[in-house]
N, C-alpha and C positions, 0 to 999 in steps of 0.2 A: 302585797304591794309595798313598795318602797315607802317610809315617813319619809310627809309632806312639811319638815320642820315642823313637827310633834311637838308642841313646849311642854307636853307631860311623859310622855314617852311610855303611856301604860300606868304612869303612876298618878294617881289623885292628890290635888294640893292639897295641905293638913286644913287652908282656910276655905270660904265662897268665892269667889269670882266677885270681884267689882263689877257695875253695871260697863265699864270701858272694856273691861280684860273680856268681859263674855264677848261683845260684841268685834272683838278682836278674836276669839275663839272661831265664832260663826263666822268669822269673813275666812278665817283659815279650814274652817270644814266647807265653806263654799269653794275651794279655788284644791280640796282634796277632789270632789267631788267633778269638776271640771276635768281635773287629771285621771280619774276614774272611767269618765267617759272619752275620754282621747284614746286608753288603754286598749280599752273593749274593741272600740271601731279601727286603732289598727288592725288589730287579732282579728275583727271580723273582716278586713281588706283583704288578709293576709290568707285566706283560706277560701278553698273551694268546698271544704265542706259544709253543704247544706245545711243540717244541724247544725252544728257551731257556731256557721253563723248566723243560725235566726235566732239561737240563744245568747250570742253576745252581742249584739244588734239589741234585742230586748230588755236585757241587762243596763246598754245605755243608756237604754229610753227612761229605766226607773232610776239612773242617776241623773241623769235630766230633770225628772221630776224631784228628787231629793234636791236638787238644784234651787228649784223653784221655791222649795218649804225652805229653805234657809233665806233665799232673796227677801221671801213674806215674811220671816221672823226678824230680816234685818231692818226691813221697812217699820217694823212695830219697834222694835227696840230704840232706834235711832232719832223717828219722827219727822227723817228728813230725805230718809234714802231715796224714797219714790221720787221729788222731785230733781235729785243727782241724778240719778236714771234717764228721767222724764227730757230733762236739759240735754243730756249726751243723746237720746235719743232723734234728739229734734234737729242737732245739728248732723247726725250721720243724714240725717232725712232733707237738709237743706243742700248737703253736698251732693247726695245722690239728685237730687231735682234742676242742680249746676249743670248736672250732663249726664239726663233723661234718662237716669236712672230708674225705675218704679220698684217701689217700696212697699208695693203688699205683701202682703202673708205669705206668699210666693216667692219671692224679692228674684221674680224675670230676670231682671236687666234690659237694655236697650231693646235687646232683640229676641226679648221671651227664650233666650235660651236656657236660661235656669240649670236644672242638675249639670248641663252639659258641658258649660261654660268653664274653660280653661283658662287660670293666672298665667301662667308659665308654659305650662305644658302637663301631659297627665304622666306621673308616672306607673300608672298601670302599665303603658306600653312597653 
């Protein structure tokens, strides 16, 4: 995979990590790890093959979750992350309720169309 603006580039600094630089570390392993899963699900859009793609489909899903474990260590580290989250999440959740969007676990939309729903257009076709 291509570095994601690596600041060590394989090499170990001679000193520790300041408690800023770590957490500047993890926000950059978070946004690798983002790009890992965008990776996968092309490759798995990309192919009819079966295998492949229920193995890079699954692949996603565990940087999905490596996702996660960085989001929770940034929350710990920081002390603050949750409620920057918490706030961005509230306003996405106010604009979708502007125009009857629903917001569960599902995230439907107007007309429960869900997976189907098209921005632009698909390009599968």
């Amino acid at each position: 995979m291509p570095e994601f603006v690596n600041p060590f580039s394989g090499v170990v600094p001679e000193r520790k990590l300041s408690k800023e630089e770590l957490i500047r570390a993890i926000r950059l392993n978070l946004a690798a790890e983002h790009e890992a899963v965008h990776l996968y699900m092309a490759h798995a859009d990309a192919t009819d093959h079966p295998l492949a793609k229920k193995v890079l489909v699954d692949i996603a899903n565990e940087e999905r979750e490596h996702a996660g474990e960085f989001m929770r260590l940034l929350e710990i580290l920081t002390g603050d992350e949750a409620s920057w989250l918490e706030n961005g999440r509230a306003e996405v959740d106010e604009l979708a309720e502007e125009i009857g969007y629903e917001t569960g676990t599902a995230g439907r939309g107007p007309s429960g169309a869900g997976d189907t729903e098209t921005t632009v257009g698909s390009l599968k076709d």
